[in-house]
N, C-alpha and C positions, 0 to 999 in steps of 0.2 A: 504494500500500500504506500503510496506516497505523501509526503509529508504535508502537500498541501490539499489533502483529501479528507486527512482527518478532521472528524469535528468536533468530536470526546474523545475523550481519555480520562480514566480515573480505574477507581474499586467499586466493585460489588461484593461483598461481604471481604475475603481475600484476596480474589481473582482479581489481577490488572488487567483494563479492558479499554481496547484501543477498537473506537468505531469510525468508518469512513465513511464517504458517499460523495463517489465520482460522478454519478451525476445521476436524476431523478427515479431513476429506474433501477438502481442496482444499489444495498449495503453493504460493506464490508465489514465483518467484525474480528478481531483478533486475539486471544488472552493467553495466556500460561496456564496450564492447569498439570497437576502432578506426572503426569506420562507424557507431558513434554507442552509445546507449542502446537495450539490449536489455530483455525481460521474457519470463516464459514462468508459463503457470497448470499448474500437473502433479495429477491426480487422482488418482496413488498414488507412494507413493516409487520404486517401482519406474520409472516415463514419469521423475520426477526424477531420478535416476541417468543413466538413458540421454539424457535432453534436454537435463539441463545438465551435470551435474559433469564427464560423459565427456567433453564438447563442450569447457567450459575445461579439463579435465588436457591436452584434446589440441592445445588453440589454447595453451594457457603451456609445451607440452611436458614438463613434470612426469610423474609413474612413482612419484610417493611414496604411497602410499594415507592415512599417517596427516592428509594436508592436507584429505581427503572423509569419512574416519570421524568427525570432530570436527562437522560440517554434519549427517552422517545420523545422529549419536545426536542432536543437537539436537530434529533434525524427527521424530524415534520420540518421544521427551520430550515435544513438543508435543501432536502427536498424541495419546496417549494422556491428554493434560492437554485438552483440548478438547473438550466437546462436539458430537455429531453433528448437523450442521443438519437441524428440524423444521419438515419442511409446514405452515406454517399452512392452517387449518381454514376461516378466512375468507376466505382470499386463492382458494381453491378455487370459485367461484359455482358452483349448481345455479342449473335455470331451477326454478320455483312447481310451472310444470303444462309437460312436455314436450311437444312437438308430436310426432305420426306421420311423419316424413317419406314424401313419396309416392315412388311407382316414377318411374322415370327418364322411360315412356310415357306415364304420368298427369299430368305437368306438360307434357307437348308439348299444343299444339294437334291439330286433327285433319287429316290430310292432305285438301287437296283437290287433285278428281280433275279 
């Protein structure tokens, strides 16, 4: 994650927890947790709620909610501050002139008898 994607960082009960969001569509969250260095990409705050925050309220044992509400106004904040990534035009190839693809029969040979 890049340093200027993040928007939190802090604790949830132990676990240090680095959130990003490169832009309106997609979070990143990142934290320690005892078997090593975790990350998870969440495509609505909704998959983040349930993917991470629930997961450390329940691995640090915590019951407080104002330790999550401070993380999800952040990532509504951002969100609505970022723009929605656009298809590039050119990353898109057409072929000049398409070919007919043939039937499945028309490319076999012909059975001999």
């Amino acid at each position: 994650m890049e340093q200027g994607d993040v928007i939190w960082e802090g604790k949830i009960g132990s676990t240090s927890l680095r959130v990003g969001v490169p832009h309106s569509e997609c979070i990143i969250a990142e934290w320690e947790s005892p078997r090593g260095p975790r990350h998870k990409i969440a495509d609505s705050l909704e998959e983040f709620e349930r993917a991470v925050l629930f997961q450390l309220l329940l691995g640090a044992g915590e019951t407080d909610e104002a330790a999550t509400q401070e993380v999800v106004t952040a990532v509504q904040a951002a969100q609505e501050a970022r723009p929605k990534p656009v298809a590039d035009p050119a990353a898109q190839r057409r072929r000049k002139n398409p070919k007919q693809r043939q039937h499945r029969r028309s490319r076999r040979p012909p059975r001999r008898r």
